[in-house]
C-alpha positions as CSV (number, residue, x, y, z in Angstrom):
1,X,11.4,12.9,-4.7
2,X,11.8,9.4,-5.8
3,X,9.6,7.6,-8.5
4,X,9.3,4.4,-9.7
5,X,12.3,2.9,-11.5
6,X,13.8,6.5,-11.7
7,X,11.3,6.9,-14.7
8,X,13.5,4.4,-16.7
9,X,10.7,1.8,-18.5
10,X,14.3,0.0,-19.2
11,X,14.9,-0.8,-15.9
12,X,11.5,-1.7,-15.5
13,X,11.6,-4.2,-18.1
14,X,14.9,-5.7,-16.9
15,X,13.0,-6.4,-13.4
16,X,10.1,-8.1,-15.2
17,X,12.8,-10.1,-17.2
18,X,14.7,-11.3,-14.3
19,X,11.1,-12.5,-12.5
20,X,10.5,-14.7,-15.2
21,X,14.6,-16.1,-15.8
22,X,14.0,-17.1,-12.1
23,X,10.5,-18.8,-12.4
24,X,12.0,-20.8,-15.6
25,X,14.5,-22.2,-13.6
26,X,12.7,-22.9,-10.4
27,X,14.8,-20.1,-8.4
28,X,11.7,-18.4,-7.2
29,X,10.4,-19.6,-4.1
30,X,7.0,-18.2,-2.6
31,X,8.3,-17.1,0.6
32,X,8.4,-13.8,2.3
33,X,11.5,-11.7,1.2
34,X,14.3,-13.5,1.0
35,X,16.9,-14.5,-1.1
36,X,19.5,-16.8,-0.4
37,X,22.2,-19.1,-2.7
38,X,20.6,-17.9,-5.6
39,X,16.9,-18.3,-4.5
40,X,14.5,-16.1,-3.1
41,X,11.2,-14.6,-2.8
42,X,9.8,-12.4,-5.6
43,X,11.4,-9.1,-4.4
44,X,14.5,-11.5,-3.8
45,X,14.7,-12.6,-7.6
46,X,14.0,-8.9,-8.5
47,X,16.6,-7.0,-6.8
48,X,18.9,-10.4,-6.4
49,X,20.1,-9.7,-3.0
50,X,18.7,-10.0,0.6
51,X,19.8,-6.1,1.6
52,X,16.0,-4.8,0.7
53,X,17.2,-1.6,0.4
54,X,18.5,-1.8,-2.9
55,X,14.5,-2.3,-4.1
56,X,14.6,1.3,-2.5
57,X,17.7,3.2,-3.8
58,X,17.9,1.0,-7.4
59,X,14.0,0.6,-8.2
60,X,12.8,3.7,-6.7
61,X,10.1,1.7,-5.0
62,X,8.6,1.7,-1.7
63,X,9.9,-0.9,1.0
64,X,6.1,-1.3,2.1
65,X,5.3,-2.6,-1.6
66,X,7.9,-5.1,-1.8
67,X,6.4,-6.6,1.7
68,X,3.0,-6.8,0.2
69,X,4.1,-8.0,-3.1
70,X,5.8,-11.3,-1.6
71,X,3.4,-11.6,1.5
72,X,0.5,-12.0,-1.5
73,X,2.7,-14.2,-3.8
74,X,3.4,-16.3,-0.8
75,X,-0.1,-16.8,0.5
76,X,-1.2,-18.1,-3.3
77,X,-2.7,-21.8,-3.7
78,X,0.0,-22.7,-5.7
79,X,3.7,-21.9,-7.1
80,X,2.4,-20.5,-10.4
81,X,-0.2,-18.3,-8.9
82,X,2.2,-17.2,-6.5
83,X,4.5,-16.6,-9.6
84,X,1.8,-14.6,-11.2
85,X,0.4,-12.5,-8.6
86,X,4.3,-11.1,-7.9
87,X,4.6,-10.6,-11.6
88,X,1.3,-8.9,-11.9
89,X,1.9,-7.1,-9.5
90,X,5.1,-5.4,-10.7
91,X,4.3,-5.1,-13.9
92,X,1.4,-2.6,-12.9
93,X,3.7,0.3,-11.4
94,X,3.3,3.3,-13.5
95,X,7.0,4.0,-14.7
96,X,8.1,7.8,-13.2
97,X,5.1,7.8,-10.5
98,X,4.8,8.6,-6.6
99,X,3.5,5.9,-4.4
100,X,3.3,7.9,-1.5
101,X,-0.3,7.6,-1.2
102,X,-0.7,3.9,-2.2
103,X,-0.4,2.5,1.5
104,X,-2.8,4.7,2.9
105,X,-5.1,4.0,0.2
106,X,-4.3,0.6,0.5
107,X,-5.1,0.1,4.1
108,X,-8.3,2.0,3.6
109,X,-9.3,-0.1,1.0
110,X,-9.2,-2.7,3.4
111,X,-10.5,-1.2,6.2
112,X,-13.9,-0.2,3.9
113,X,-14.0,-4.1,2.9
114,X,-14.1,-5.3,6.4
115,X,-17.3,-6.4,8.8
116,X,-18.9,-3.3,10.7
117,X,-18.7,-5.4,14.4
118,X,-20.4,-3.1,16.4
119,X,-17.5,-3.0,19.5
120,X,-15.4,-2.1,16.8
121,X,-16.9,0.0,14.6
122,X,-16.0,3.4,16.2
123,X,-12.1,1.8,16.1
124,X,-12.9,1.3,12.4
125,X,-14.1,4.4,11.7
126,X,-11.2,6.2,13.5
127,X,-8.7,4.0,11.6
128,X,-10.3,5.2,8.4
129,X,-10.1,8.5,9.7
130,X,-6.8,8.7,10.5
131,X,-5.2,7.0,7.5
132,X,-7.3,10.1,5.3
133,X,-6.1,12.9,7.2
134,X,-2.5,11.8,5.5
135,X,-4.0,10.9,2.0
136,X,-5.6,14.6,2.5
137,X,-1.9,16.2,2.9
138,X,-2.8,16.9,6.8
139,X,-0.5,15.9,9.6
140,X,-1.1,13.0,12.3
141,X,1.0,13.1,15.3
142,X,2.2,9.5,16.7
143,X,0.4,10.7,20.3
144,X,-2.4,10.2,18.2
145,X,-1.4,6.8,16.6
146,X,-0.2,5.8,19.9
147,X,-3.6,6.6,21.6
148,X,-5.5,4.7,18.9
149,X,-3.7,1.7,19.2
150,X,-4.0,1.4,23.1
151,X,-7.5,1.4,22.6
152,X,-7.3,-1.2,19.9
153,X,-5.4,-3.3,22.7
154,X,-7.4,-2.7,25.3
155,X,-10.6,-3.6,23.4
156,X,-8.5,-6.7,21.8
157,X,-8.5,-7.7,25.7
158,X,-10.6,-11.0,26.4
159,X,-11.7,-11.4,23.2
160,X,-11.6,-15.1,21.9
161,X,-8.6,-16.3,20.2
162,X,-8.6,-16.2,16.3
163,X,-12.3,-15.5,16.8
164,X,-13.8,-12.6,14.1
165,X,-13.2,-10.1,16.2
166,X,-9.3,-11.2,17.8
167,X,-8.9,-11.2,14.3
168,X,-10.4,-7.7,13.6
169,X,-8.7,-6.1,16.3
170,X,-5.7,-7.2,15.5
171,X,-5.8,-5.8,11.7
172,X,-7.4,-2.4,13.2
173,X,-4.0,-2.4,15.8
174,X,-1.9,-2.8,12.6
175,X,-3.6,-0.1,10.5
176,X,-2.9,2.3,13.3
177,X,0.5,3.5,12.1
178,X,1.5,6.4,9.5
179,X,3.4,3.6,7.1
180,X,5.8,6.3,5.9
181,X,7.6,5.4,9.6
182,X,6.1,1.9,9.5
183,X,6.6,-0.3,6.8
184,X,5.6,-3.3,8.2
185,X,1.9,-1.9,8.8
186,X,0.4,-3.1,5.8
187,X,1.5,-6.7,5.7
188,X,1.1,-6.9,9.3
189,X,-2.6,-6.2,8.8
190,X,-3.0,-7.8,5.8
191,X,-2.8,-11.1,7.2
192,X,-5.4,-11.9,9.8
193,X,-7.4,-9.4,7.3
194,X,-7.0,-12.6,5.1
195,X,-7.5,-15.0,7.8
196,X,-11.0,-13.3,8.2
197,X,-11.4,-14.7,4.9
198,X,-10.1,-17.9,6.1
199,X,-12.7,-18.1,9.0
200,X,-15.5,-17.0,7.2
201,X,-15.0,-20.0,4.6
202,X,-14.5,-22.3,7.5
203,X,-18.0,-21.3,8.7
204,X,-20.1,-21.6,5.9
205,X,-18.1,-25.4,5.7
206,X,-19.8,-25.9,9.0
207,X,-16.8,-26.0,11.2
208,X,-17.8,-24.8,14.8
209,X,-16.1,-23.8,17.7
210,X,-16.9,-27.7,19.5
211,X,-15.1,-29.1,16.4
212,X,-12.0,-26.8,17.3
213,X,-12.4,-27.9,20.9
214,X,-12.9,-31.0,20.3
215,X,-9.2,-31.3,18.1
216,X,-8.0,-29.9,20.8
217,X,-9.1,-32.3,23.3
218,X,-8.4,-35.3,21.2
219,X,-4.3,-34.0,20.6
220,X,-4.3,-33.9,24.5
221,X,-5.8,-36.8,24.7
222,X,-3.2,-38.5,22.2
223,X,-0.2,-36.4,24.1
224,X,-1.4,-37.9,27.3
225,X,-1.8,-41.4,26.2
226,X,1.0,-42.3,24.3
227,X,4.0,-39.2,25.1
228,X,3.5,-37.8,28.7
229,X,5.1,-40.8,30.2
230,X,6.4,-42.1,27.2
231,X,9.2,-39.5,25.9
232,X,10.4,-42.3,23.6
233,X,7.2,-43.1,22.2
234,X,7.1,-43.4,18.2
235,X,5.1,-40.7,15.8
236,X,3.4,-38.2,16.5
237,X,0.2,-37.1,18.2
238,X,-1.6,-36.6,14.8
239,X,-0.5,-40.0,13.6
240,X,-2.0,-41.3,16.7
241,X,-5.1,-39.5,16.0
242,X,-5.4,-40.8,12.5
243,X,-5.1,-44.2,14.1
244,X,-7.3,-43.9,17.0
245,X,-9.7,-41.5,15.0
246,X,-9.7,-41.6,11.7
247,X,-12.8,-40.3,10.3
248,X,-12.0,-37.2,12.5
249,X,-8.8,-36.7,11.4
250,X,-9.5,-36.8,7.6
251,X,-11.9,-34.0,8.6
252,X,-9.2,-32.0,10.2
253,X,-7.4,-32.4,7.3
254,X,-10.0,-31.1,5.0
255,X,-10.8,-28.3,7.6
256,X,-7.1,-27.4,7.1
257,X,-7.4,-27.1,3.2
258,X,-11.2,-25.1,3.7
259,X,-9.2,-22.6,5.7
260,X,-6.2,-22.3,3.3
261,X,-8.4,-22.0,0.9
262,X,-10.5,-19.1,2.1
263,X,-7.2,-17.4,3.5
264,X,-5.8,-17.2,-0.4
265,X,-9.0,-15.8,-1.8
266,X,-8.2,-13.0,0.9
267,X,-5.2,-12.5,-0.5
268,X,-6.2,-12.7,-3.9
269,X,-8.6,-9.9,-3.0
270,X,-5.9,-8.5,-1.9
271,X,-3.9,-8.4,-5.1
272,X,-6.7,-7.3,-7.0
273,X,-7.2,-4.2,-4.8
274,X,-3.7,-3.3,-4.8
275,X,-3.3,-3.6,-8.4
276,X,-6.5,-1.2,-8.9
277,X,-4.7,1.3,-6.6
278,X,-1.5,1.3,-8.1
279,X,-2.6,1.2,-11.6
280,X,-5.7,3.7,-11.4
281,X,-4.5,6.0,-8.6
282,X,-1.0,6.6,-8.9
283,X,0.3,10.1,-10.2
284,X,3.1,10.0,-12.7
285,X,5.2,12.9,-12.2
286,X,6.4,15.0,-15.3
287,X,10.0,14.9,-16.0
């Protein structure tokens, strides 16, 4: 069984050292993993290499984590939050534990954080379920994953897009997988979990579903006006927005920042959550 950074605290401290060499010389980009002519992402600066695999067989870490760790970093207000939620967030694995369990625990945690809609609160429930069946050492077979996730499709059908629940449905879809065959399941349903965040602040702004129409209507308007027949046409259709309507377009803009806003606080909650989990409820295994 592997654990964290083969129960070497050296190792752990040379990661930690070579997150903040890259952030000192601007070589740490808040992006999803990458790394790239000596750039990347936070798991990118940490291992130095795009071949994610080596966070695996060198750091004796999950692949899931380092998905989650840049997804959050990138989804920060700024560069130095984003900076600071990767380093954080390394800096509290355990040295010599087992973060089998974190995922689950992790998408739980989510799933106990999230509205009760009532269509999809039996989907919910059954997500929550499922996801403690593994965390209890009990066996889930992928008929059963497979038969929870067509009915999160099939309930995910005519719902509204980016509506509260499009966005819950798709979060429950994405919690529907045993992680262990699925890395991708918890960043996949961590971000429209965030972007319910993102709506939610939008709301109490007083943005309504007419004021999302209505941008909508005024972008085809500004298409039809000055591009359908016009392929040469200079700008673009938001320039021509600004210009035709400006005191609607500055409140686009600010609509834009509201939502941004609220979507990093879901991701900060995030962060917070994950760093209770893998601080608190991570066994370290005796050497």
């Amino acid at each position: 069984m592997s654990t964290t950074f083969h129960g070497n605290p050296q190792l752990k401290a040379e990661i930690l050292s070579k997150i903040n060499n890259h952030a000192a010389a601007g070589t740490l980009i808040p992006t999803p993993f990458a790394w790239r002519d000596g750039k990347g992402s936070v798991v990118g600066c940490a291992i130095e290499s795009d071949d994610l695999s080596l966070w695996v067989s060198n750091l004796g870490l999950p692949k899931f984590l380092a998905l989650l760790i840049d997804a959050i970093a990138t989804n920060q207000p700024s560069r130095e939050q984003a900076i600071d939620a990767g380093r954080r967030s390394i800096d509290a694995i355990p040295v010599g534990a087992d973060l089998e369990q974190v995922s689950g625990k992790f998408i739980v945690g989510l799933l106990q954080q999230t509205e009760a809609l009532p269509q999809l609160a039996a989907l919910r429930q059954k997500a929550i379920a499922l996801q403690q069946q593994l965390l209890d050492g009990m066996n889930v077979e992928p008929a059963q994953w497979r038969e929870a996730r067509r009915e999160a499709m099939a309930l995910s059908d005519g719902l509204a897009p980016k509506s509260r629940e499009a966005l819950l449905s798709q979060a429950l879809e994405a919690s529907l997988w045993n992680t262990a065959s699925s890395p991708t399941a918890v960043s996949d349903m961590l971000r429209p979990w965030a972007a319910l965040y993102g709506l939610r602040t939008l709301e109490e702004w007083g943005w309504t579903a007419d004021d999302e129409a209505n941008v909508h209507a005024r972008l085809k308007e500004m298409h039809d006006r000055f591009f359908k027949d016009n392929p040469d046409s200079k700008g673009t259709v938001f320039q021509h927005y600004a210009k035709e309507y400006p005191q609607e377009e500055e409140r686009l803009r600010e609509r834009i920042k509201v939502e941004r806003n609220g979507t990093a606080e879901g991701y900060s909650a995030a962060l917070n959550l994950l760093l209770a989990i893998v601080g608190n409820n991570s066994q370290v295994v005796a050497s």
